[in-house]
C-alpha positions as CSV (number, residue, x, y, z in Angstrom):
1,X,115.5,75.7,111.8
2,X,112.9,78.8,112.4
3,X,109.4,77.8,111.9
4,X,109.3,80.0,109.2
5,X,112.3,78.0,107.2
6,X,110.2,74.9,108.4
7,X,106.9,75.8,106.8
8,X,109.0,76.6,103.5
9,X,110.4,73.1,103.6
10,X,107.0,72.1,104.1
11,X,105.6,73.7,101.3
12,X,108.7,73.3,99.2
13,X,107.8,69.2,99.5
14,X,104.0,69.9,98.6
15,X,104.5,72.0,95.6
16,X,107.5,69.8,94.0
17,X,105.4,66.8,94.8
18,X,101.8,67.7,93.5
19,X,102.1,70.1,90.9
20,X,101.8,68.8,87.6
21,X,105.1,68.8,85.3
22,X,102.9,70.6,82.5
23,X,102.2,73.7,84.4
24,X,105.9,74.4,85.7
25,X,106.9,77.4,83.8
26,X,104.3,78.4,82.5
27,X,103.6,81.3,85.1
28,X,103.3,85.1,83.3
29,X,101.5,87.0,86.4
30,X,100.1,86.6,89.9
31,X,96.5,86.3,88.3
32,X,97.6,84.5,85.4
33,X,95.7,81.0,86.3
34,X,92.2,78.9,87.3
35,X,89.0,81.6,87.6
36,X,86.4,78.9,88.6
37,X,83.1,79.3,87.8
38,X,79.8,77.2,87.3
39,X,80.8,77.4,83.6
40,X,84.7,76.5,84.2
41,X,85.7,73.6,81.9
42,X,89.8,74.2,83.4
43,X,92.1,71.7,81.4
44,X,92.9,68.5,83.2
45,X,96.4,69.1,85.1
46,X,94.7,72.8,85.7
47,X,92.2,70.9,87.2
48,X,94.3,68.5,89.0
49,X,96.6,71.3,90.6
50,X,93.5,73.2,91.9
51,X,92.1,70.1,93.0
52,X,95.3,69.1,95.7
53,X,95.8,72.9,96.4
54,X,92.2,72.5,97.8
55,X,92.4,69.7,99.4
56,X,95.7,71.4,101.4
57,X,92.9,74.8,101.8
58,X,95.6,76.8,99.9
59,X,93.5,78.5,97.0
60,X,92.8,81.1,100.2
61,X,96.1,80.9,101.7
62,X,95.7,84.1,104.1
63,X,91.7,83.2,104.6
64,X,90.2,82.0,108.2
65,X,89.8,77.7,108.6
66,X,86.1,78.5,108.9
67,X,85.8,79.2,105.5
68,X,87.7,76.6,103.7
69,X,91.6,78.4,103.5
70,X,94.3,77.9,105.2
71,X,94.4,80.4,107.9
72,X,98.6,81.3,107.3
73,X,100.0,84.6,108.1
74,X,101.2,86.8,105.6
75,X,104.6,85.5,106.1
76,X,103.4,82.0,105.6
77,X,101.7,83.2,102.6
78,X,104.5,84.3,100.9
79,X,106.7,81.7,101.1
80,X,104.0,79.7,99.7
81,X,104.1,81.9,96.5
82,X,107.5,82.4,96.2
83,X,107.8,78.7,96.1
84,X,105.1,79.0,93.1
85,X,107.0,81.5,91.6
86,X,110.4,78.9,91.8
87,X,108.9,77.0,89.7
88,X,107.0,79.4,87.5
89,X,103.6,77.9,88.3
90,X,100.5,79.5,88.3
91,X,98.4,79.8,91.6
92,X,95.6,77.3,92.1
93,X,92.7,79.7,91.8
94,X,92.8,83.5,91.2
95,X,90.0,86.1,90.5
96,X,87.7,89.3,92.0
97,X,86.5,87.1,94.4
98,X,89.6,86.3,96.2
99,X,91.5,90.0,96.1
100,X,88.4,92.1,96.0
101,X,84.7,90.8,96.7
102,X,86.0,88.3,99.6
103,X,88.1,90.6,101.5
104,X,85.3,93.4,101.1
105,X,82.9,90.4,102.7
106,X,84.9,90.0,105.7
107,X,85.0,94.0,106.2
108,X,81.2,95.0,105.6
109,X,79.3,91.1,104.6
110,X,76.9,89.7,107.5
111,X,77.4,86.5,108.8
112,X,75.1,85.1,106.5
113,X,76.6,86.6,103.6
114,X,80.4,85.7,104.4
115,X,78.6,81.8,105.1
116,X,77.1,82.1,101.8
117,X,79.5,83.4,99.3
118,X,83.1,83.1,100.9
119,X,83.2,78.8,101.4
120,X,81.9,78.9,97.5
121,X,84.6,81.5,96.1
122,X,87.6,79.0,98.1
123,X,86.3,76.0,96.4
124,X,86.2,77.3,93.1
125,X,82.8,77.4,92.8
126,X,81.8,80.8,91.7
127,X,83.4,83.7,89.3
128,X,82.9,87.1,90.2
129,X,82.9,90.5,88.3
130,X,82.4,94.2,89.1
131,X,79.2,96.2,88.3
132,X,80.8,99.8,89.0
133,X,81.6,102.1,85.6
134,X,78.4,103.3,83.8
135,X,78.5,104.6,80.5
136,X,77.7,108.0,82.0
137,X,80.0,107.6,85.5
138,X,83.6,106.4,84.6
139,X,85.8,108.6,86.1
140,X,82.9,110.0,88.4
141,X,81.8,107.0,89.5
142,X,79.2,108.7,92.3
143,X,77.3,109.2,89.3
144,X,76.2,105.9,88.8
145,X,72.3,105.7,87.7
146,X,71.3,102.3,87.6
147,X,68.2,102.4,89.7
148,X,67.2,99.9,92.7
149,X,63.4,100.2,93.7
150,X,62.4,98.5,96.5
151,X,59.6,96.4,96.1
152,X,58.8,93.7,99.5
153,X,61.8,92.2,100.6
154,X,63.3,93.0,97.1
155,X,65.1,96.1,94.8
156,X,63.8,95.9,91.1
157,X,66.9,96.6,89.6
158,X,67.0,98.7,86.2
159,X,70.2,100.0,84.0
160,X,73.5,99.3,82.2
161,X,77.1,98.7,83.5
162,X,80.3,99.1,81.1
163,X,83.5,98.1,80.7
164,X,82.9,94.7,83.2
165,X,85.9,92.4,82.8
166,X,84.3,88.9,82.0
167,X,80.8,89.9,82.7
168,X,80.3,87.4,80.3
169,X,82.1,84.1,82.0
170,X,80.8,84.9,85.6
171,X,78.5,84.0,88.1
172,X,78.0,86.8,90.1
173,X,78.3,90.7,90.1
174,X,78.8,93.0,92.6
175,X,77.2,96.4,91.3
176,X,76.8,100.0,92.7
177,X,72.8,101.1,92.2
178,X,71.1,104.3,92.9
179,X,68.9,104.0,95.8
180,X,67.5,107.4,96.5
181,X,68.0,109.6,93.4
182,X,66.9,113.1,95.7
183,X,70.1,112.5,98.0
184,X,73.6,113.6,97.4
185,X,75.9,111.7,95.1
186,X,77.3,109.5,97.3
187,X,75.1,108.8,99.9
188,X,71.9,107.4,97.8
189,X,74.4,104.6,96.5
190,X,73.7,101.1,97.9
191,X,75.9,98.2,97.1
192,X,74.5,94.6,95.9
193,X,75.3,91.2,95.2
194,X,73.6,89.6,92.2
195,X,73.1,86.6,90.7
196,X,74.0,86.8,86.5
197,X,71.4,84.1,86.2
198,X,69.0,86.2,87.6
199,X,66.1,86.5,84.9
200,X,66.6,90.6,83.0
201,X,70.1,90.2,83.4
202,X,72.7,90.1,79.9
203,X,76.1,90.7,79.3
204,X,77.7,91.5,75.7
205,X,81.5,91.5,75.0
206,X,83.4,95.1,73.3
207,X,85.8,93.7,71.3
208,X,88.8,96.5,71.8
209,X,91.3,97.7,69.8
210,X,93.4,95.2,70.1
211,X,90.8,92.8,68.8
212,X,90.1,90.6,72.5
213,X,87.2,91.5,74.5
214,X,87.9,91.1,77.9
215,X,85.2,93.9,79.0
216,X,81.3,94.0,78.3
217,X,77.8,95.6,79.0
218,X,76.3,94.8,81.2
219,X,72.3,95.1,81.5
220,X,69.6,94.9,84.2
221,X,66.2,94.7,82.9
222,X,63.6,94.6,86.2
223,X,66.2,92.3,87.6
224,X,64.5,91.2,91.3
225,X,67.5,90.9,94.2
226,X,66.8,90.3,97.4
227,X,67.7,93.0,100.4
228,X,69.7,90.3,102.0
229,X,72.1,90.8,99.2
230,X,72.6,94.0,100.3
231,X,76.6,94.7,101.4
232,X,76.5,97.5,104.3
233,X,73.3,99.4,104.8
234,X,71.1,101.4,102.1
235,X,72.0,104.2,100.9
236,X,75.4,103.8,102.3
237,X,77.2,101.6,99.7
238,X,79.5,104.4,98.8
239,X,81.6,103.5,101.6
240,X,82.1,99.5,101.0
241,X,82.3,100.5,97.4
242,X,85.6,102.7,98.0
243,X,86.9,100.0,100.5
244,X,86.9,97.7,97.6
245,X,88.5,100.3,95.4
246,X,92.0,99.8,97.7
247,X,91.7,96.3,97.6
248,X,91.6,96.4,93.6
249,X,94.1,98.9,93.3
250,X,96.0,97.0,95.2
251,X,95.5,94.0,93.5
252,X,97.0,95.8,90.1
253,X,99.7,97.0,92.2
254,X,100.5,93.0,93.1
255,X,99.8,92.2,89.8
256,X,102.5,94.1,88.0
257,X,105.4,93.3,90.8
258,X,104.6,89.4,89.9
259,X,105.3,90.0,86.1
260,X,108.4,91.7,86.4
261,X,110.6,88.8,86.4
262,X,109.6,87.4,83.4
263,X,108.7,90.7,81.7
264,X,112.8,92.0,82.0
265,X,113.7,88.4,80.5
266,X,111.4,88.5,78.1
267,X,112.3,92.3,76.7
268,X,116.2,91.5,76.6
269,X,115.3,88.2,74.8
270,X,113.0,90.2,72.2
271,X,116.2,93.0,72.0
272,X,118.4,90.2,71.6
273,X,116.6,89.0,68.5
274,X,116.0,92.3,67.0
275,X,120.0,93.0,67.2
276,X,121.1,89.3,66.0
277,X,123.2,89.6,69.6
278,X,122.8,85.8,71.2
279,X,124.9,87.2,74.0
280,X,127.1,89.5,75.5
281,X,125.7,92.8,76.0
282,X,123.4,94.6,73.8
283,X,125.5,96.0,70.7
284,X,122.3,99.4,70.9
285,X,123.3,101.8,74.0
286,X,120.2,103.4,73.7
287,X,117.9,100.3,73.9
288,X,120.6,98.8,76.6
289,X,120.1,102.0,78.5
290,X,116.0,101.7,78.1
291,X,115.7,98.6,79.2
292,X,118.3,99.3,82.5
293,X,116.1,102.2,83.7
294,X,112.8,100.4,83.5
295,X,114.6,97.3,85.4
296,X,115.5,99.7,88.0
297,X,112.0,101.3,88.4
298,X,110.1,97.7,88.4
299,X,112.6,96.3,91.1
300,X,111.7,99.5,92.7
301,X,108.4,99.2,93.0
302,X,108.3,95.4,93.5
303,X,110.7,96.4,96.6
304,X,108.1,98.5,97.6
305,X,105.2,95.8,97.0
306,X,106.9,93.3,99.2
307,X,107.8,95.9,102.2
308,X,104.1,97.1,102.2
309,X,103.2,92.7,102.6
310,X,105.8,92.7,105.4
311,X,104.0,95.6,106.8
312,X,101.0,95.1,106.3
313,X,98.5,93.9,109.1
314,X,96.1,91.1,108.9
315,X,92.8,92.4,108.5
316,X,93.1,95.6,107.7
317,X,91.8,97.4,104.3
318,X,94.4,99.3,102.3
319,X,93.9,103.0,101.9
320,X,94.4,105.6,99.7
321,X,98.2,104.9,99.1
322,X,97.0,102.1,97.0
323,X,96.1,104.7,94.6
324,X,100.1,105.2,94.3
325,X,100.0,101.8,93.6
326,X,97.8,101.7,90.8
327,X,99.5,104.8,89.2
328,X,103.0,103.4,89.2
329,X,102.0,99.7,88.3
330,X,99.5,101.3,85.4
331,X,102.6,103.6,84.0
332,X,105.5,100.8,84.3
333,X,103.7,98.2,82.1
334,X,102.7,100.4,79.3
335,X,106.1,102.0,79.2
336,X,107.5,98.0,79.0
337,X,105.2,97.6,75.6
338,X,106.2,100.9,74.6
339,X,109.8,99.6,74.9
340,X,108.9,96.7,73.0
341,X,108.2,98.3,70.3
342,X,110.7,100.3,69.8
343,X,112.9,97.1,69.9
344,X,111.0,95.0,67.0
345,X,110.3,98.6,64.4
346,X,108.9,98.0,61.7
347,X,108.1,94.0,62.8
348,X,105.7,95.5,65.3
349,X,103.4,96.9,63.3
350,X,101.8,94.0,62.0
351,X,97.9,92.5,62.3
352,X,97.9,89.4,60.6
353,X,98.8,87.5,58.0
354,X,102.5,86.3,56.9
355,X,106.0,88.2,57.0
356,X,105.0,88.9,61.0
357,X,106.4,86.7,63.7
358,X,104.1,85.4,66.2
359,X,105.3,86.6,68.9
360,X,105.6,90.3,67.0
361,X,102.0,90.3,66.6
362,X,101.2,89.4,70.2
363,X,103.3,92.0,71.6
364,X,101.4,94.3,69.0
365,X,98.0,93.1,70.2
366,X,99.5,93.6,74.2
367,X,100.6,97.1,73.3
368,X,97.3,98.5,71.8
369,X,95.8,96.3,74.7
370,X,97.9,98.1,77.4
371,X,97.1,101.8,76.4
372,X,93.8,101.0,78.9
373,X,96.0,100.4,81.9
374,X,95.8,104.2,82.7
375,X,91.8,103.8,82.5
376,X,90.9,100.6,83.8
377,X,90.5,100.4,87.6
378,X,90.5,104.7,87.9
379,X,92.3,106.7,85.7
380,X,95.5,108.5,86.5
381,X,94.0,111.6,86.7
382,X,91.5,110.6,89.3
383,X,93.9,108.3,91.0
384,X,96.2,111.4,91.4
385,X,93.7,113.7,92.7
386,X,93.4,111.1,95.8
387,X,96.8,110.9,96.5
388,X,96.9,115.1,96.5
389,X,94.1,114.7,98.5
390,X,93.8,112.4,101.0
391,X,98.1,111.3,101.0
392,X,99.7,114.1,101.1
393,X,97.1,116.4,102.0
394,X,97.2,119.3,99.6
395,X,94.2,121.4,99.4
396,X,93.3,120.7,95.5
């Protein structure tokens, strides 16, 4: 036996004997799971399974020993979420400030920073969220103009974010502010950490179309952060803050390829329903052929998510083929809702209220909800222009 097929045996034991029966199956999606937080009030077994997972230093599989994770390889790693995903449980811990904030720490953080913040984010301790998109610089986000003055060993920090996912359940935010407003764009940017319990600073759900409200404002009212929170140097934060940009797009990438499983099973069950066909194939060519062609393209792409893993080298930040990432991951799940509704008709165009199945009117709500995916984390537009760009090199 290899030492790879050892460690699975290994983890194969841990996982069978300490996670709880109530979780098993209940995996959707890699990020689907515990967020942490000072706030966090995590159901018991959720609790529990975070808890042993801890204990073992695997809510940071990949992550160095001095830290608090485990210190595997990416090989190691991904046996120990395949064996997860055997048994359709959830990871331990999931969040920005594992995928995103964390790895940008170990790339541009000082060594008090990384001591700080990356021992708290393994233990559960704190929930991050991301202070980029202003309600004047979306798409160009070098346009940010939250404003940073220093004052002593501080920046007195004015403005608004928008569209923050959870701004409201976090801890902490990692924001882009405008340093020195006479300089280019991009290079009077400077990128902080702050405290959301800092004194001037509030957060305020949008409820969306699809009637959650997963996003919020965000506002800084002479918020005081110290320099030491500063990520990089001054005036330089454009850099780290497109180094994190990979790892996110990236992380959407990753996010998609570990829904595909259960998103093909759960559109043939929905189109076996619809059709009154408990088995056999589906009696509709059209919707048979629909689903088919968007099986192929996920299994594609999570193909392509697992040789880019195998690839990939420890340490080192994705670049701008994450971008292709984020485009194709973005695409595929909106064209599964879209699919999804052309399988229920008229049952899919329900709100509330009876004659609607529950499950019709949360794949209603997840279909108005997934029109964003396009937007959320760059647009398409903008993520294509990189790729002309800087991929494939076209002069565009």
């Amino acid at each position: 036996m290899d030492e790879l097929e050892s460690f699975r045996q290994e983890m194969r034991v841990f996982v069978e004997q300490s996670a709880p029966e109530s979780l098993r199956g209940t995996r959707k999606g890699r990020f689907d799971g515990y967020w942490g937080g000072r706030n966090a009030k995590p159901e018991a077994d959720v609790k529990r399974w975070f808890d042993v997972a801890l204990e073992r230093r695997l809510t940071a599989p990949t992550w160095p020993r001095a830290v608090g994770g485990a210190g595997l390889s990416n090989a190691q790693a991904r046996v120990f979420d395949q064996e997860l995903a055997r048994l359709e449980l959830p990871p331990p811990l999931v969040g920005v400030g594992l995928t995103m904030i964390g790895p940008t720490l170990f790339d541009y953080g000082t060594d008090a920073q990384r001591a700080e913040h990356l021992p708290r984010i393994v233990r559960g301790e704190v929930r991050w969220c991301q202070g980029y998109s202003e309600p004047g610089a979306g798409s160009d986000l070098a346009a940010v103009s939250t404003r940073a003055v220093r004052d002593g060993d501080h920046f007195v920090i004015n403005g608004q974010k928008v569209w923050t996912s959870f701004a409201d359940k976090s801890d902490w935010i990692f924001a882009l502010v405008r340093t020195d407003p006479s300089a280019k764009k991009q290079l009077g940017i400077t990128f902080v950490l702050i405290d959301m319990a800092s004194p001037g600073v509030s957060a305020r759900p949008i409820e969306l179309i699809s009637g959650a409200s997963p996003f919020c404002e965000t506002f800084f009212e002479d918020v005081r952060v110290p320099l030491a929170n500063v990520v990089g140097d001054v005036n330089a934060g454009w850099t780290v803050a497109k180094a994190l940009l990979g790892y996110e797009r990236s992380m959407i990438g990753e996010a998609m390829s570990g829904e595909i499983a259960a998103a093909e099973a759960e559109l043939v069950a929905r189109a076996r329903v619809a059709l009154a066909a408990d088995s056999g194939p589906l009696p509709d060519d059209a919707i048979r052929l629909m689903i088919a062609r968007t099986a192929m393209q996920e299994r594609c792409f999570a193909f392509t998510i697992e040789r880019l893993r195998q690839s990939a080298k420890a340490g080192q930040a994705p670049g701008s083929e994450s971008s292709i990432l984020k485009v194709v991951a973005s695409e595929l799940k909106q064209a599964r809702w879209e699919h999804a509704m052309r399988i229920v008709g008229v049952d899919g165009l329900g709100w509330d209220g009876p004659g609607f199945d529950a499950q019709d009117l949360a794949a209603t709500r997840e279909w108005l909800r997934s029109r964003a995916n396009t937007i959320e984390g760059g647009t398409s537009e903008v993520q294509l222009n990189i790729i002309a760009k800087q991929v494939l090199g076209l002069g565009v």
